[in-house]
mmCIF file of the C-alpha atoms, coordinates in Angstrom:
data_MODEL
# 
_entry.id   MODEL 
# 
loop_
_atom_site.group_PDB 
_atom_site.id 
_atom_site.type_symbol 
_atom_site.label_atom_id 
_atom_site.label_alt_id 
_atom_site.label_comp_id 
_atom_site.label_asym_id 
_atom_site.label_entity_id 
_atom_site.label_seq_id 
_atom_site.pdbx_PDB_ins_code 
_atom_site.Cartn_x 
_atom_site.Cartn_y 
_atom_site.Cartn_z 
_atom_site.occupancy 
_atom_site.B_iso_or_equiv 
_atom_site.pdbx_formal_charge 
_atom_site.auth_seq_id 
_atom_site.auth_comp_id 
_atom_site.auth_asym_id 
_atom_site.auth_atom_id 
_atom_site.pdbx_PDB_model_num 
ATOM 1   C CA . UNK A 1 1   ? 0.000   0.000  0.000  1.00 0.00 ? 1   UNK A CA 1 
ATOM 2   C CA . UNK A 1 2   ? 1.497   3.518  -1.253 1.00 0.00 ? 2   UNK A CA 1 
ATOM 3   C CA . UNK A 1 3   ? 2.088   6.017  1.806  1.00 0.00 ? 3   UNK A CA 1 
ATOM 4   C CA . UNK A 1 4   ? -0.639  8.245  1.113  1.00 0.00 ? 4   UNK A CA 1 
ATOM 5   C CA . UNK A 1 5   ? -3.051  5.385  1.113  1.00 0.00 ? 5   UNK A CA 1 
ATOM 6   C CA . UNK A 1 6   ? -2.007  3.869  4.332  1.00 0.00 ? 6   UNK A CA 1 
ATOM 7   C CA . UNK A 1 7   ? -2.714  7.971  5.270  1.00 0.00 ? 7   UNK A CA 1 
ATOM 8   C CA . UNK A 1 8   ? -6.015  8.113  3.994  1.00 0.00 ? 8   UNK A CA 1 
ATOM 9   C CA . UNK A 1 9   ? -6.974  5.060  5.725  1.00 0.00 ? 9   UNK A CA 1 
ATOM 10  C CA . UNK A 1 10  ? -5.658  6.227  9.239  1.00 0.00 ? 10  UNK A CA 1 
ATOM 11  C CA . UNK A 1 11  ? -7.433  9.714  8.728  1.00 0.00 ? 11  UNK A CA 1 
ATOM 12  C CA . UNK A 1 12  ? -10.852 7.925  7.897  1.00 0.00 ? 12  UNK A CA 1 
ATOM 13  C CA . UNK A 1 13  ? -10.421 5.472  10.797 1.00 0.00 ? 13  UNK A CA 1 
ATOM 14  C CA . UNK A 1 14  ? -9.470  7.862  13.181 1.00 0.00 ? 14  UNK A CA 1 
ATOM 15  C CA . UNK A 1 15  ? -12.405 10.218 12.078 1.00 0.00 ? 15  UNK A CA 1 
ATOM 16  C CA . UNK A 1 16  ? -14.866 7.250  12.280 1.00 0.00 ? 16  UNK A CA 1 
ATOM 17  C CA . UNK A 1 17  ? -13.529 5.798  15.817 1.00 0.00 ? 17  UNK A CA 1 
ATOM 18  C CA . UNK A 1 18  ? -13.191 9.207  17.432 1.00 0.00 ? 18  UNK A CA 1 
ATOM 19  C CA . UNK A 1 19  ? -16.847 10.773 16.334 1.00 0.00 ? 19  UNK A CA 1 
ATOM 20  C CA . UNK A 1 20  ? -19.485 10.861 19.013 1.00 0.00 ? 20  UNK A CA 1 
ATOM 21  C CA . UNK A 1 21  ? -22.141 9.203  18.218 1.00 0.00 ? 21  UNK A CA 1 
ATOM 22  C CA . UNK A 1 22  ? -25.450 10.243 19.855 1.00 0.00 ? 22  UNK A CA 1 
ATOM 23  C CA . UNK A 1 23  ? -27.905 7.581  21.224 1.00 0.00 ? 23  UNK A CA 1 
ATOM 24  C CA . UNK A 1 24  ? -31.095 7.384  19.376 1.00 0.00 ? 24  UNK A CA 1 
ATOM 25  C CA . UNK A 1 25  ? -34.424 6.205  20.981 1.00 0.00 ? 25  UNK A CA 1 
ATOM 26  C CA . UNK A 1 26  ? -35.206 3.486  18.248 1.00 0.00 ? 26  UNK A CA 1 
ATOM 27  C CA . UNK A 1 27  ? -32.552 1.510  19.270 1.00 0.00 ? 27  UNK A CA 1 
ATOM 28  C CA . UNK A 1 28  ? -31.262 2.390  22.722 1.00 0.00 ? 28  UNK A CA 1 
ATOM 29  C CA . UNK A 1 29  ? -33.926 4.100  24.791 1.00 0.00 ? 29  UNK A CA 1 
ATOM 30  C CA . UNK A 1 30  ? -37.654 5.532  24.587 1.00 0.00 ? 30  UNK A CA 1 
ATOM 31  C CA . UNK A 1 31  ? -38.753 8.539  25.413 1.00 0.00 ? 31  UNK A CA 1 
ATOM 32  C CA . UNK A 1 32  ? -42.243 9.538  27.174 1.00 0.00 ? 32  UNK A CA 1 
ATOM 33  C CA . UNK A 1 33  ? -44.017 12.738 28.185 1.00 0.00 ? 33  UNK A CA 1 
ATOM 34  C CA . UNK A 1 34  ? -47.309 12.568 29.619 1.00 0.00 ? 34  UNK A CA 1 
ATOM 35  C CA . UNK A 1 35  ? -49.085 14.755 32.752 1.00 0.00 ? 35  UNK A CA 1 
ATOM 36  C CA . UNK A 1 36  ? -45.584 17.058 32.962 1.00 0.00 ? 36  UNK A CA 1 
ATOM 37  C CA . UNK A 1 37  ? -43.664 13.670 33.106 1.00 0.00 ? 37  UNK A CA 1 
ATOM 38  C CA . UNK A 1 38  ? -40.831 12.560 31.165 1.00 0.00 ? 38  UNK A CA 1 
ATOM 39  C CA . UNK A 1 39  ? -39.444 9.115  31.317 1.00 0.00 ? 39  UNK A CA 1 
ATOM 40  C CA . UNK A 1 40  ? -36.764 7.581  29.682 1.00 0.00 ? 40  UNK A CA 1 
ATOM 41  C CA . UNK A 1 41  ? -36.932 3.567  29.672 1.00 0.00 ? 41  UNK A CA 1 
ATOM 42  C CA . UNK A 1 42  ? -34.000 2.175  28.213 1.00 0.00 ? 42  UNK A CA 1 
ATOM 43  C CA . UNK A 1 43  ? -34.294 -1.290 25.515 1.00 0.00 ? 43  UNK A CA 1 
ATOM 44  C CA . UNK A 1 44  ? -32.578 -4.687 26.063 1.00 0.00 ? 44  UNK A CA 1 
ATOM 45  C CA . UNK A 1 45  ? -29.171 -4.813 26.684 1.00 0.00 ? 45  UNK A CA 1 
ATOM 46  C CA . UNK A 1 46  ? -29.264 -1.077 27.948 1.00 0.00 ? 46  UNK A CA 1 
ATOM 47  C CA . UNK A 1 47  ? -29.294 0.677  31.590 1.00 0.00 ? 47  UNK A CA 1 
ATOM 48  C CA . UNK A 1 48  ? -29.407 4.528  32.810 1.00 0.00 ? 48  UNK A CA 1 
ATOM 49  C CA . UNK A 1 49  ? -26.354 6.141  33.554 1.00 0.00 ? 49  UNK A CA 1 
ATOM 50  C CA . UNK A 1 50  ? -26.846 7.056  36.943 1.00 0.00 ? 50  UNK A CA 1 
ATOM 51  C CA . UNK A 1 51  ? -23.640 8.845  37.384 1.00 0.00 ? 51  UNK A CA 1 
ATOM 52  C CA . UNK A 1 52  ? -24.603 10.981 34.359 1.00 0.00 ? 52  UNK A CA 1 
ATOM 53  C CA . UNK A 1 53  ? -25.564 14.447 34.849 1.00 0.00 ? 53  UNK A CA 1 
ATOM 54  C CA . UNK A 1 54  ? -28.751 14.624 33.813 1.00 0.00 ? 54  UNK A CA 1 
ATOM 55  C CA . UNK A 1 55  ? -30.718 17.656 33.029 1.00 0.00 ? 55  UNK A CA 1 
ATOM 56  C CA . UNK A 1 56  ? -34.101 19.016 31.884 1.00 0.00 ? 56  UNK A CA 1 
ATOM 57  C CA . UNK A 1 57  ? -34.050 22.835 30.391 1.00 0.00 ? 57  UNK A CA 1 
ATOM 58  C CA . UNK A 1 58  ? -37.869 23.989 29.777 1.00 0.00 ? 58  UNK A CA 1 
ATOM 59  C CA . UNK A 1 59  ? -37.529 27.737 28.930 1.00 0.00 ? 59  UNK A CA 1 
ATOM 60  C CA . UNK A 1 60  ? -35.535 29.642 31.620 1.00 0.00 ? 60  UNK A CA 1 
ATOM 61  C CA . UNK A 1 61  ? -36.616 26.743 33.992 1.00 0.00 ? 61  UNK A CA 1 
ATOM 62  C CA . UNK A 1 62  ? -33.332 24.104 34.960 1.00 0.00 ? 62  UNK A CA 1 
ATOM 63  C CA . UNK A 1 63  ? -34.399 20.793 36.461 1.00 0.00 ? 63  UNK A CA 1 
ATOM 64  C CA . UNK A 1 64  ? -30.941 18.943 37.560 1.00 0.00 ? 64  UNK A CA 1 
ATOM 65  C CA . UNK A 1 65  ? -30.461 14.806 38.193 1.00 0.00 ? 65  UNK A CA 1 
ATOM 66  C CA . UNK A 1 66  ? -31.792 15.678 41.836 1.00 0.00 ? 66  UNK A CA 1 
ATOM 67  C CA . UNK A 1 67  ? -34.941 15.783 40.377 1.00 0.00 ? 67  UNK A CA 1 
ATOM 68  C CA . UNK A 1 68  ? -34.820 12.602 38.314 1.00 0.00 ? 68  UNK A CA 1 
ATOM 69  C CA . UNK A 1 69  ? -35.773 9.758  39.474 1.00 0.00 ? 69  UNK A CA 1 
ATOM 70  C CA . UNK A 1 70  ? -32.973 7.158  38.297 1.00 0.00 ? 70  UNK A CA 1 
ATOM 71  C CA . UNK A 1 71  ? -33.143 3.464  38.088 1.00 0.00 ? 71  UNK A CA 1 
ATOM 72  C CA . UNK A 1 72  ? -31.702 0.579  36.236 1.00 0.00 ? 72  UNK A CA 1 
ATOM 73  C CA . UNK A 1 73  ? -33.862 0.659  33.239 1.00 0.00 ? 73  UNK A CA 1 
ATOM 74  C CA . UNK A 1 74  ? -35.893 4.241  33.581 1.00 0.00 ? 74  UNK A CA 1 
ATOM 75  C CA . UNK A 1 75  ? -35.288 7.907  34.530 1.00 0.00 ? 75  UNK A CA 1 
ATOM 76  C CA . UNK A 1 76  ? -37.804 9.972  34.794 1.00 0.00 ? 76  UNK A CA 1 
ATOM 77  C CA . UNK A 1 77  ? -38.511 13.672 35.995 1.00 0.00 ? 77  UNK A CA 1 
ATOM 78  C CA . UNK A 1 78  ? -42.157 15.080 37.578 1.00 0.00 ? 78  UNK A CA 1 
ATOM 79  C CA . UNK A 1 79  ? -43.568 18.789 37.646 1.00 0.00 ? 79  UNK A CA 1 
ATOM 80  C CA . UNK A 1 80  ? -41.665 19.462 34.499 1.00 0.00 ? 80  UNK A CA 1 
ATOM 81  C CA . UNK A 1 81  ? -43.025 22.957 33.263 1.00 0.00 ? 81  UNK A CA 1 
ATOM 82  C CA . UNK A 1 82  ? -44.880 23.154 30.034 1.00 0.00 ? 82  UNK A CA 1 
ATOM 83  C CA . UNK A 1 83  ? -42.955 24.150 26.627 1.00 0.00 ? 83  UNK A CA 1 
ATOM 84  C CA . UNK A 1 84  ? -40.657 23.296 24.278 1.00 0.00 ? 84  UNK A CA 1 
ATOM 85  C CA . UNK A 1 85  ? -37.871 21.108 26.233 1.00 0.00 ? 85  UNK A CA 1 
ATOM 86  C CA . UNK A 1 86  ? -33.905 19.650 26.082 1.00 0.00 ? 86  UNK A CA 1 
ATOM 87  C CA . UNK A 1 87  ? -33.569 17.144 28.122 1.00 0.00 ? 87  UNK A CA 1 
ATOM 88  C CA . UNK A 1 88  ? -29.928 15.603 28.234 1.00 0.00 ? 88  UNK A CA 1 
ATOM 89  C CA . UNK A 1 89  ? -28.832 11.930 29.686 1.00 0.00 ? 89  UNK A CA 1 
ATOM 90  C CA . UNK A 1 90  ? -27.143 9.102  28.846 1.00 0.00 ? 90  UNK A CA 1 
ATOM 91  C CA . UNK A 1 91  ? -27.217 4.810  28.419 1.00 0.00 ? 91  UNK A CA 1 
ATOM 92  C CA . UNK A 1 92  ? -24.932 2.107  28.954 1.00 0.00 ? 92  UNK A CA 1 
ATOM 93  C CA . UNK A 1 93  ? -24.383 -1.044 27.500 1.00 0.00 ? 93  UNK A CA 1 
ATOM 94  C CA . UNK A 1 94  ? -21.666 -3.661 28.859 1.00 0.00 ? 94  UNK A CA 1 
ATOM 95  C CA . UNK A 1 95  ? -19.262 -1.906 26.970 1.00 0.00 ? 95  UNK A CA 1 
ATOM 96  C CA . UNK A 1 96  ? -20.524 1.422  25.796 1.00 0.00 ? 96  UNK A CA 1 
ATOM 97  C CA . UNK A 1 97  ? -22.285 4.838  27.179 1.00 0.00 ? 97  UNK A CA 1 
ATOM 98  C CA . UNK A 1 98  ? -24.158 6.797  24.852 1.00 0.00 ? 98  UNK A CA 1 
ATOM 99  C CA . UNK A 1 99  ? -25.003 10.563 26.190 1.00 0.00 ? 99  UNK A CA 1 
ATOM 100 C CA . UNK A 1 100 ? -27.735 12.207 24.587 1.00 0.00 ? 100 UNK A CA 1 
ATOM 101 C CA . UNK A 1 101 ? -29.781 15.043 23.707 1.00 0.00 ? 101 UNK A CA 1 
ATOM 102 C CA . UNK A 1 102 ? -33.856 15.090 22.747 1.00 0.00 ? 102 UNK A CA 1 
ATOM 103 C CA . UNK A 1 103 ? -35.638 17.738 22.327 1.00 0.00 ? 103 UNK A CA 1 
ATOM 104 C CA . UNK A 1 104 ? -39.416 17.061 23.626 1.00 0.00 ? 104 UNK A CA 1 
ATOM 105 C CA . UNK A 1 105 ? -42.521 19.455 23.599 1.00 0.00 ? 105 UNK A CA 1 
ATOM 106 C CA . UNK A 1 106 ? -44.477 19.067 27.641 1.00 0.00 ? 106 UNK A CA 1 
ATOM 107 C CA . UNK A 1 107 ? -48.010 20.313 26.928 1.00 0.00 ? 107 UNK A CA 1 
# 
């Protein structure tokens, strides 16, 4: 293999291995918002990153992991205000944790 090949290759692996890859709830995790609740319940093979910090941004309005309820396979937050809503967290696997971001609507 020529020099700038073997190059190329490193630069594409490196770019590939070291990009962060976002969780996404079809395969990792749903998301559910109902009554100014949001839960997160995580799919086989997943679990909630408890030491994780999560957060819920409504607005001006901050809700941090203190307010989450965390367990095993769900997380989930009460009283959230109504709005347009971030809320950021992360899953595990056995051998990978995937931090995310959703954006979510609480009517």
């Amino acid at each position: 293999m020529r020099p700038t090949r073997i190059l190329m290759v490193a630069a594409f692996l490196a770019a590939a291995l070291g990009a962060p890859r976002s969780a996404h709830a079809d395969d990792e995790f749903d998301v559910a918002v109902a009554n100014n609740q949001v839960t997160v319940t995580t799919r086989a093979g997943w679990h909630i990153n408890k030491d994780y910090p999560w957060k819920l941004v409504v607005g001006d309005t901050k809700l941090e992991k203190a307010k989450f309820a965390l367990a095993e396979t769900t997380a989930s937050i009460d009283g959230a205000p109504k709005g347009a809503a971030v809320l950021k967290g992360a899953v595990c696997s056995a051998d990978q944790c995937h931090p995310f971001k959703k954006e979510l609507t609480i009517k």
